[in-house]
C-alpha positions in Angstrom: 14.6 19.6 147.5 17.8 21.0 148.0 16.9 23.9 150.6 14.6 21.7 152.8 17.8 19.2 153.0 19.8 21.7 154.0 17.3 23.1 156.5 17.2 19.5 158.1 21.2 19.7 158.2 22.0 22.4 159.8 18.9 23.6 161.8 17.4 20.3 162.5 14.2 21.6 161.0 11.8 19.5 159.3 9.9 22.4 156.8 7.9 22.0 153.5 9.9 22.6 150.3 7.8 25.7 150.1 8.8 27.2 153.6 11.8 26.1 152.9 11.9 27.9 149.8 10.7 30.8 152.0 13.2 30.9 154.2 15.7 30.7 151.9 14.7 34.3 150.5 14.2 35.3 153.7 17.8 34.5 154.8 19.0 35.7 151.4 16.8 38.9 151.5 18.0 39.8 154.8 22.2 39.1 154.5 21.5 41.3 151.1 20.1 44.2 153.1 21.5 44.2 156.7 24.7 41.7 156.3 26.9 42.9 153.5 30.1 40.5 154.9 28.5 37.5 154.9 26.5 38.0 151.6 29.8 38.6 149.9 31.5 35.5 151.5 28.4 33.4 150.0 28.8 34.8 146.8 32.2 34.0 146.9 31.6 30.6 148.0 29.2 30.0 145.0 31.9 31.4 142.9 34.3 28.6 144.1 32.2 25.4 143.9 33.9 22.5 142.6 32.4 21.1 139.8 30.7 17.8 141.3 29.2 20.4 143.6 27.3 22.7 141.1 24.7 20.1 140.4 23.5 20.6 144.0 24.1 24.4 143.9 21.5 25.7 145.7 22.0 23.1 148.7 25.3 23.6 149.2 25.1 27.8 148.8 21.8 27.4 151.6 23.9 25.0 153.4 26.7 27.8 153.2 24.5 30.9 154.4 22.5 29.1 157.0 25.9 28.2 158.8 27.3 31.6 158.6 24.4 33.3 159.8 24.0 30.4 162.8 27.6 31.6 163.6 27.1 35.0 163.4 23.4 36.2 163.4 22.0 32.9 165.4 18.5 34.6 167.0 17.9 36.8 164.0 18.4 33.5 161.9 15.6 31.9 163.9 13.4 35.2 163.5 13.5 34.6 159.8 12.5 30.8 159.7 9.1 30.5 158.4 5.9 30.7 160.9 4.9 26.9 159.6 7.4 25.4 162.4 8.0 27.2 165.9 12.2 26.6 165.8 12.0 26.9 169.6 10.1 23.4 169.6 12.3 20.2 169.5 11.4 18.0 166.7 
């Protein structure tokens, strides 16, 4: 549940918790491979969670790598959201 929210936070989409799942490999996939800077800032991010936040881990780390790749990477970040929603279309 934690992906999709943070889907719906920062990129306004509304996904399934399975594309949302998706995308979240597919963002974490793709920093792994192409985007060494950022994938070490979001391991160091996940390193540094308070506490209260490490119940919600994985929606504050997604929340975390979706808003540095829409800073840095913002068109490939749209190439990698699943095909179930066009991210061009308005909701």
């Amino acid at each position: 549940m934690g992906q999709k929210r943070a889907v719906l936070e920062v990129m306004g989409l509304n996904l399934s918790r399975k594309s949302a799942h998706r995308y979240f490999f597919n963002v974490y996939e793709y920093m792994l491979y192409n985007d060494y800077d950022n994938f070490m800032r979001t391991l160091d991010y996940r390193m540094n969670l308070e506490e209260a936040q490490r119940q919600e881990e994985g929606y504050h780390v997604f929340k975390f790598m979706l808003r540095l790749m829409r800073k840095s990477r913002p068109q490939k970040l749209l190439a990698l959201c699943p095909p179930e929603h066009d991210p061009l279309q308005p909701l």
